[in-house]
C-alpha positions as CSV (number, residue, x, y, z in Angstrom):
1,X,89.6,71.7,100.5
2,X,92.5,73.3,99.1
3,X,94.5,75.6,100.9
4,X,95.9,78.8,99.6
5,X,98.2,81.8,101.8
6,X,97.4,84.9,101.2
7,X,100.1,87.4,102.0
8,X,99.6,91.2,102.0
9,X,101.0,94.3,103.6
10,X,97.5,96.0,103.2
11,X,94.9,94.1,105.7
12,X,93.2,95.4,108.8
13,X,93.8,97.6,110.8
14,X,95.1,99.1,108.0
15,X,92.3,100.9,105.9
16,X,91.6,102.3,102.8
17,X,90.8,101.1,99.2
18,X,93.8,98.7,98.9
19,X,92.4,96.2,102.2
20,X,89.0,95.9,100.0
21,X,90.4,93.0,97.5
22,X,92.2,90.9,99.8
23,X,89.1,91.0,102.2
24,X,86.6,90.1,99.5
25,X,88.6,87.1,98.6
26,X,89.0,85.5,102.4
27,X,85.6,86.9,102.4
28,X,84.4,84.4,99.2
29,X,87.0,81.8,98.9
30,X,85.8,79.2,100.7
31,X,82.3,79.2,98.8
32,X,84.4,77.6,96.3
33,X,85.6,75.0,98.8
34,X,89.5,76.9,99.0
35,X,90.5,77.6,102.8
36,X,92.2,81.1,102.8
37,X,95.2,81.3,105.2
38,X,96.3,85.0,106.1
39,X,100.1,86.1,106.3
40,X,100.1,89.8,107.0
41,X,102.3,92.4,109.6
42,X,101.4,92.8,113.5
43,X,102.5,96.1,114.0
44,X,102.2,98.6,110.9
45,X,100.7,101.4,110.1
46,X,99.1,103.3,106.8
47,X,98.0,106.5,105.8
48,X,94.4,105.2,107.9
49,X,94.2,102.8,110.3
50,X,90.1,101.3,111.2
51,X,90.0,98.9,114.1
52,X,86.3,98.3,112.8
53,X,87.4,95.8,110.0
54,X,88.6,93.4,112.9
55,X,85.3,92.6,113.7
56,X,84.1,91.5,110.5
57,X,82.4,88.2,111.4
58,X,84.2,86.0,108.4
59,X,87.5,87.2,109.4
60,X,86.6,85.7,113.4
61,X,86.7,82.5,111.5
62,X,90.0,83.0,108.9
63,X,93.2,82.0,110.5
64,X,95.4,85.1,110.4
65,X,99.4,85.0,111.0
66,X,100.9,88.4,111.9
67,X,104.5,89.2,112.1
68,X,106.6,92.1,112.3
69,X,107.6,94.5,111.6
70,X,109.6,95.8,113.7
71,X,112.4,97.2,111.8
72,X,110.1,100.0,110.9
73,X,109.0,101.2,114.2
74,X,111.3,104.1,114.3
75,X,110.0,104.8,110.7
76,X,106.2,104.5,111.7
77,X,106.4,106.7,114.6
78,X,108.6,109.7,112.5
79,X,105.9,109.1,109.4
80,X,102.6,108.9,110.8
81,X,103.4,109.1,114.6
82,X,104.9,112.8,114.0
83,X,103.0,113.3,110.4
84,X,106.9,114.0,108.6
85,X,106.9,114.2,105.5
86,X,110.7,113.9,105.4
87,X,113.4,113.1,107.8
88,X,117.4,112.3,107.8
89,X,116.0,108.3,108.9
90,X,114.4,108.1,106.1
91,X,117.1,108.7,103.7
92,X,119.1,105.5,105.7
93,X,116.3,103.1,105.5
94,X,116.2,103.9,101.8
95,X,120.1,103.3,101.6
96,X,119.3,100.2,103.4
97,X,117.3,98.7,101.7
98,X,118.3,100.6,98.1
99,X,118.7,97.2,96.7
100,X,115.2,95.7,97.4
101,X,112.6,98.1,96.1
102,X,111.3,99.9,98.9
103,X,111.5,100.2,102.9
104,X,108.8,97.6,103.1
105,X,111.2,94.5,101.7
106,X,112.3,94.6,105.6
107,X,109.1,92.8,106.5
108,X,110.4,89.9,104.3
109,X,113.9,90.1,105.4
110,X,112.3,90.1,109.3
111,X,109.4,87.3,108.3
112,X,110.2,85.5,105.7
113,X,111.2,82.2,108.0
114,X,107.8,82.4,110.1
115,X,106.2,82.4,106.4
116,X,107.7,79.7,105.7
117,X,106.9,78.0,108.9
118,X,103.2,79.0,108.4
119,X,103.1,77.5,105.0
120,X,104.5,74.1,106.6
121,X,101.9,74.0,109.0
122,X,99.0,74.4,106.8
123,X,100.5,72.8,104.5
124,X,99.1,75.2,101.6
125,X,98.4,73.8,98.5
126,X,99.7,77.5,96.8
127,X,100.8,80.7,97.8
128,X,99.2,84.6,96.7
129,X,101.0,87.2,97.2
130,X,99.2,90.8,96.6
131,X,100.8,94.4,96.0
132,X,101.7,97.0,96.4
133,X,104.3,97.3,98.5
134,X,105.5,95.3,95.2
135,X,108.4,94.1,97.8
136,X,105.8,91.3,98.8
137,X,106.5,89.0,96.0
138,X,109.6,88.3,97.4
139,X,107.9,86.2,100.1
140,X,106.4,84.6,96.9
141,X,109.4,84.0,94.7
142,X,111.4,82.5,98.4
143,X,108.3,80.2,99.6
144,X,108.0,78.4,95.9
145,X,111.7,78.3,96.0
146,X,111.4,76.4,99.1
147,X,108.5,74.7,99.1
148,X,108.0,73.8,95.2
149,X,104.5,74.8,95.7
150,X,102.3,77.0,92.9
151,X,103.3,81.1,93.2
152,X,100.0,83.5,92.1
153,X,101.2,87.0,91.7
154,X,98.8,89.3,92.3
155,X,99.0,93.0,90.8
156,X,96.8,96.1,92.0
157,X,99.0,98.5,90.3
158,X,101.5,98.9,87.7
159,X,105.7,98.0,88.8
160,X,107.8,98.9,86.4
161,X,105.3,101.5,84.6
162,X,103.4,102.8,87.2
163,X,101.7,105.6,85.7
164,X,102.2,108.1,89.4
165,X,105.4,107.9,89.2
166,X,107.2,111.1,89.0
167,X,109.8,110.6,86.8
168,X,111.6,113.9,87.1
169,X,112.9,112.7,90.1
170,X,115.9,110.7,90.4
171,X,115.0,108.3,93.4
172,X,111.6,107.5,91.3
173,X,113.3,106.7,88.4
174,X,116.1,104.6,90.2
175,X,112.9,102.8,92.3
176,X,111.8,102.2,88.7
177,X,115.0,100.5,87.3
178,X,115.1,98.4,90.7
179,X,111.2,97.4,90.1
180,X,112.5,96.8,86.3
181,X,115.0,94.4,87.4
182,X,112.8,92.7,89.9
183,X,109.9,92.4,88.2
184,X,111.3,90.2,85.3
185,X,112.4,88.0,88.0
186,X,109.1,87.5,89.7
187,X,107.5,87.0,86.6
188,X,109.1,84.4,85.2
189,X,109.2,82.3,88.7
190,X,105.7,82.9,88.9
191,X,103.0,80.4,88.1
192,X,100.3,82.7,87.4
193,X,100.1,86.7,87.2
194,X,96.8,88.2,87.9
195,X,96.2,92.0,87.4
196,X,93.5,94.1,87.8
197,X,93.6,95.9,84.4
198,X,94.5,94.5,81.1
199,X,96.7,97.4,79.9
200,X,99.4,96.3,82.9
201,X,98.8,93.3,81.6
202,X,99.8,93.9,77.6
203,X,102.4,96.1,78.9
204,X,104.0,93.0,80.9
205,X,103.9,91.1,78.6
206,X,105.3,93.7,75.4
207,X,108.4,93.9,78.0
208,X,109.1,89.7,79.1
209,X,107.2,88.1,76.3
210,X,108.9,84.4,75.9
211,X,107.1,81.3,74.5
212,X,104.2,80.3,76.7
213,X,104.6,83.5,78.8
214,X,100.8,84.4,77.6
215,X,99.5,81.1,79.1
216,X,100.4,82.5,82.9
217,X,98.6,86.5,82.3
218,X,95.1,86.8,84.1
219,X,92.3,89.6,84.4
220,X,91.0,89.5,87.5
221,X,89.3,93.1,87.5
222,X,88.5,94.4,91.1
223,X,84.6,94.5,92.3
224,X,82.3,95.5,94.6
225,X,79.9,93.4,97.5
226,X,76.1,93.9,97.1
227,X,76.2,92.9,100.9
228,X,78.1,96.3,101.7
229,X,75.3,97.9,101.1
230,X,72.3,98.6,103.0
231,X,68.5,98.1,100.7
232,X,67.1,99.9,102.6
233,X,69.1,103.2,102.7
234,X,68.3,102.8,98.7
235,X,65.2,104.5,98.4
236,X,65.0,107.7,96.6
237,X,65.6,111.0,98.5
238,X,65.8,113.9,96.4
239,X,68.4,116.6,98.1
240,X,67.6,120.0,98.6
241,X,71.4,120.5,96.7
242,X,73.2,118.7,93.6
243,X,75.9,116.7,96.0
244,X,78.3,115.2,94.4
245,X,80.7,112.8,96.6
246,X,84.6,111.4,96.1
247,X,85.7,109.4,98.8
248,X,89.3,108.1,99.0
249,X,92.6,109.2,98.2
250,X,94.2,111.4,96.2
251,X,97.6,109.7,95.5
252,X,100.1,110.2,92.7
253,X,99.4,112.9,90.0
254,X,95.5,112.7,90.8
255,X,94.1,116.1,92.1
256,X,90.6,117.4,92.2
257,X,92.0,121.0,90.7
258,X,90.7,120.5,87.2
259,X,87.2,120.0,88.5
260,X,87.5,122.7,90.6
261,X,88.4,125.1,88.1
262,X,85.8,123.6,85.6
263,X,82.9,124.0,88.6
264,X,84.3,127.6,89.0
265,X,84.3,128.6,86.0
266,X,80.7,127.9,85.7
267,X,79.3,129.4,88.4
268,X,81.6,132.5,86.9
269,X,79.9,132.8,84.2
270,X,76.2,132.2,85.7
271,X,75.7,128.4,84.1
272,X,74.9,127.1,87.1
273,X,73.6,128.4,90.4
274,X,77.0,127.9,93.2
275,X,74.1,128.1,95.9
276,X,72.6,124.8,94.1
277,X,75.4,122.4,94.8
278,X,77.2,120.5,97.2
279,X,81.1,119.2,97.0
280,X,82.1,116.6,99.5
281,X,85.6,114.9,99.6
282,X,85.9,112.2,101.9
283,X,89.3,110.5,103.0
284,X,92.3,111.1,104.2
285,X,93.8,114.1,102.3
286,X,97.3,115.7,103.0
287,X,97.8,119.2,103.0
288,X,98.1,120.4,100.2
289,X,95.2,118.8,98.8
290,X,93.2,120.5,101.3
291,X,94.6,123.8,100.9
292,X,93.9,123.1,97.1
293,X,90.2,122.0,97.9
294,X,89.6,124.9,100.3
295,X,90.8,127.6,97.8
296,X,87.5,127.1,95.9
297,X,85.4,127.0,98.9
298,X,84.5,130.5,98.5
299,X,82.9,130.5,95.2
300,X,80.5,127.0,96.3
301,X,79.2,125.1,99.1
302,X,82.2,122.4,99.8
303,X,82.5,119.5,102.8
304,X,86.4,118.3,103.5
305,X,85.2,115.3,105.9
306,X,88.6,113.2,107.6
307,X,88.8,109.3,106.3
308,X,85.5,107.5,107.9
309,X,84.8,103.5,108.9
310,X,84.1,101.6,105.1
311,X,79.8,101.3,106.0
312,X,79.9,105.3,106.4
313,X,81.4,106.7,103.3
314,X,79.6,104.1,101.6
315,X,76.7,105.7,103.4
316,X,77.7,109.0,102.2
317,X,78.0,107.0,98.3
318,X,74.1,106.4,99.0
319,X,72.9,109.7,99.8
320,X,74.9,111.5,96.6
321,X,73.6,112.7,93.3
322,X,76.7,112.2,91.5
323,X,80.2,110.4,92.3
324,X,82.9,112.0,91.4
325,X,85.9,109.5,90.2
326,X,89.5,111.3,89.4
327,X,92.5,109.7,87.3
328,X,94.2,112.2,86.6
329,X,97.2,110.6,84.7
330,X,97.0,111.0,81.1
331,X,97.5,108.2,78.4
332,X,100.6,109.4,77.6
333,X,101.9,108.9,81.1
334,X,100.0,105.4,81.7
335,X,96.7,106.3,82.9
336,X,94.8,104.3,80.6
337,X,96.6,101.3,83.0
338,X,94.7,102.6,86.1
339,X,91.3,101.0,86.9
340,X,90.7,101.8,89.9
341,X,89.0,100.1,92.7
342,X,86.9,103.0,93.9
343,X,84.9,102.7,90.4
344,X,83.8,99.7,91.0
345,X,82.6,100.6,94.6
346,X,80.5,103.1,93.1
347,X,78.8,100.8,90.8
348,X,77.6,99.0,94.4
349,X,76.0,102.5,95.1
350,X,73.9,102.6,91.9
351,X,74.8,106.1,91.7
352,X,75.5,108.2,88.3
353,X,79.8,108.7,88.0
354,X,81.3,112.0,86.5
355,X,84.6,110.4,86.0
356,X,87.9,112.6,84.7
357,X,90.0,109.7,83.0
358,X,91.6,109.0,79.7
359,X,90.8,106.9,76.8
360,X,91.5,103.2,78.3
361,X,89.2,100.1,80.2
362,X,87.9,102.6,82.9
363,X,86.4,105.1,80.5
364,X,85.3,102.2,77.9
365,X,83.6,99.9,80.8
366,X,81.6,103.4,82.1
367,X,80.3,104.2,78.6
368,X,79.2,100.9,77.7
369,X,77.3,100.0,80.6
370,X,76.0,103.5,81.0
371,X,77.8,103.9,84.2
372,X,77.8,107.8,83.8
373,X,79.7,110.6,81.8
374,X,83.1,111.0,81.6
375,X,85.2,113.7,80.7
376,X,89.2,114.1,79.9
377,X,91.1,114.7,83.3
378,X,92.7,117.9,82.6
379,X,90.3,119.6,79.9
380,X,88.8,122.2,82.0
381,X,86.3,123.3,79.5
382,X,85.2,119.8,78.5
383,X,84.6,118.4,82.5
384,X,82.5,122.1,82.6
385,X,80.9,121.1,79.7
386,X,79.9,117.9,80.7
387,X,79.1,118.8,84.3
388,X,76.8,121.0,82.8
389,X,74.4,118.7,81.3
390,X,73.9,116.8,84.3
391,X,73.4,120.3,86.3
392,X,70.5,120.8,84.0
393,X,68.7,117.2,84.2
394,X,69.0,117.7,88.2
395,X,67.8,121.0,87.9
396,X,64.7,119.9,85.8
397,X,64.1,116.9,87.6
398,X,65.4,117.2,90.9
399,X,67.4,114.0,90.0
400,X,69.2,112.3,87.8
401,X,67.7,109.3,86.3
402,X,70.2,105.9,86.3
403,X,69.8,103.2,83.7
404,X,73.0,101.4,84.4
405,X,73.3,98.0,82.3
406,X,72.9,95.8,85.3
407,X,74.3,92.3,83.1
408,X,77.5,94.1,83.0
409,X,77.2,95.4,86.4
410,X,76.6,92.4,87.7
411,X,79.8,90.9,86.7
412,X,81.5,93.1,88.7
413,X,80.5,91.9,92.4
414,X,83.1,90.4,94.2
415,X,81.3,87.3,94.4
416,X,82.1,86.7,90.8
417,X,86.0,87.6,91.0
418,X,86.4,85.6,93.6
419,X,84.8,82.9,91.5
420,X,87.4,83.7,88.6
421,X,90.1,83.6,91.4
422,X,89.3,80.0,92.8
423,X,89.6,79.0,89.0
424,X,92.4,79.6,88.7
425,X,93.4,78.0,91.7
426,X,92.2,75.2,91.2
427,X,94.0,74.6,88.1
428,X,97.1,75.8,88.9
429,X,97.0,73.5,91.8
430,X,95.6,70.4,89.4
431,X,98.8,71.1,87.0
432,X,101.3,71.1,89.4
433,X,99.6,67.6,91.0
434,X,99.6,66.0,87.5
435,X,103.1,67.0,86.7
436,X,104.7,65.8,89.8
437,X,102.8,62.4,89.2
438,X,103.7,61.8,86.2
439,X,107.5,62.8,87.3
440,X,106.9,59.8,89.6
């Protein structure tokens, strides 16, 4: 079996959307007869933290290597130890580590020799490195260095262009110049770059195109695991109240305002019925999300429930009317790059999705498989508008009839880009064994 390391800042007990990836592909790998060998830190910390995911019976039989990182420990305990948003430390670990992307580099500078000593010992056939932190690739970029073994260069979001980045902001646009100058770097080393979305894709390649550069870009969309979810919580249960459910985060320029507003304004001006409808955000919000979220609590029935174990909010996914997916980034800014993960979780649930997004993959994907509606971000009067219509089919029916194209859907699970992953693998592995025979 071929070997590959996986190495990722995001893996339990961290939590949250960005775990979901690199789980599903230890998860699925070695159906495809590719042993997946786990880098990842001992002792960080996240926005959410879930012991459950430890327990997860294939990770009992994965070989995991944790190490650091203990450079950050004052940082961890100041951040989420203390909840600061800001702090004087901070400002010297960024000055620290100014040169190298982001605070998080320090787990390579700390690890990067027990990485390599882990990749000796298996002796790995190739090496995967997954972001954000985008400073992970420099474990990548150092072990092929070292090693002469294949690089895959995984991307969840956008470097150089990441579309919630605030710009107005001198440290963001300096952190964008630093991931500018990087990323060219790790791209060309690299043996293959994956990325979730194809727009990150074109827009790597508009910026580093040389000969042959095409050959290395590859879509591997995220996906969600039928086993997640529980058959039998599937069968239909018509709520007293229209409940519409998000679960996650809201990072970056994302907000739930506009839907707010849009909600508001209808139950202003009578359209719908506040007393018919339930809101319920799910995650791990920071203040001023919440104090956003609350200020409409008056005018209808809404739920602010803290971050809960992966099986429950997707629990809370199965009992919902509607899902509520938010990106609120327009086109203009890079929002047609975002596809997020969550989507694709909610296509597990089978559930219709009121999506606010731009023109781009996400919004194309929902409308041709009749995923649900979607509506521009920030228009309020459109999302009203569209909101509207599925008020009235609940309010005739009691439901909301689904008719998702399943083919489409199907091509989503995990299973599948997993598949697509040990592919690639497996070529890239091929290629580099041909060429060093025939260099013999």
């Amino acid at each position: 079996m071929k070997k590959v390391l996986l190495i990722s800042y995001n893996f339990p007990p961290i939590a949250g959307a960005g775990i979901q990836r690199i789980l599903k592909f230890v998860k699925y790998l070695p159906h495809h007869n590719i042993t997946p060998i786990v880098f990842c830190p001992k002792r960080a910390y996240w926005r959410v933290m879930d012991d459950h995911n430890l327990e997860l019976p294939y990770l009992k039989k994965t070989r995991i290597y944790r190490c650091g990182i203990k450079r950050l420990d004052r940082y961890y305990r100041l951040r989420y130890g203390r909840g600061l948003q800001s702090h004087p430390y901070f400002y010297l670990l960024a000055l620290r580590y100014i040169w190298h992307m982001d605070y998080f580099s320090s787990w390579y500078f700390e690890c990067r020799d027990q990485a390599l000593a882990v990749a000796i010992e298996e002796k790995v056939d190739c090496i995967l490195t997954s972001s954000p932190p985008h400073s992970v690739h420099f474990f990548g970029k150092y072990l092929k260095a070292r090693l002469n073994v294949p690089w895959l260069m995984d991307l969840r979001d956008a470097m150089y262009d990441n579309p919630d980045r605030n710009l107005s902001k001198l440290s963001s646009r300096f952190a964008a110049f630093m991931e500018g100058f990087y990323e060219k770097r790790f791209y060309h080393t690299a043996d293959a770059i994956i990325s979730v979305s194809k727009p990150i894709l074109d827009s790597i390649y508009d910026r580093h195109f040389v000969p042959g550069f095409d050959s290395k870009m590859n879509l591997i969309t995220n996906g969600f695991d039928d086993e997640d979810f529980d058959t039998t919580e599937r069968q239909k249960k018509e709520n007293s109240k229209l409940v519409i459910t998000y679960t996650g985060t809201f990072l970056g320029k994302r907000t739930p305002v506009h839907f707010l507003e849009a909600l508001s304004k209808l139950c202003f001006r009578k359209e719908i019925n506040s007393t018919d409808i339930l809101v319920q955000f799910i995650g791990h919000f920071d203040e001023n999300v919440c104090s956003a979220i609350q200020h409409y609590s008056t005018t209808f029935p809404i739920k602010i429930i803290d971050h809960q174990p992966y099986e429950k909010a997707l629990a809370y996914q199965l009992s919902s009317d509607i899902l509520l997916l938010v990106n609120s980034t327009d086109k203009a800014e890079g929002g047609d790059q975002i596809f997020t993960g969550k989507f694709f979780e909610y296509l597990g649930a089978l559930k219709p999705i009121f999506a606010l997004t731009p023109d781009g993959p996400l919004k194309q994907t929902i409308v041709d498989g009749n995923f649900g509606i979607v509506a521009p971000a920030r228009d309020i009067e459109a999302i009203a508008k569209q909101f509207k219509c599925l008020y009235d089919l609940w309010k005739t029916n009691k439901h909301i009839s689904y008719n998702p194209d399943m083919k489409l859907r199907n091509s989503f699970t995990r299973k599948e880009t997993t598949k697509k992953l040990s592919e690639l693998i497996q070529f890239i592995t091929e290629t580099k064994q041909t060429k060093s025979v025939q260099q013999e």
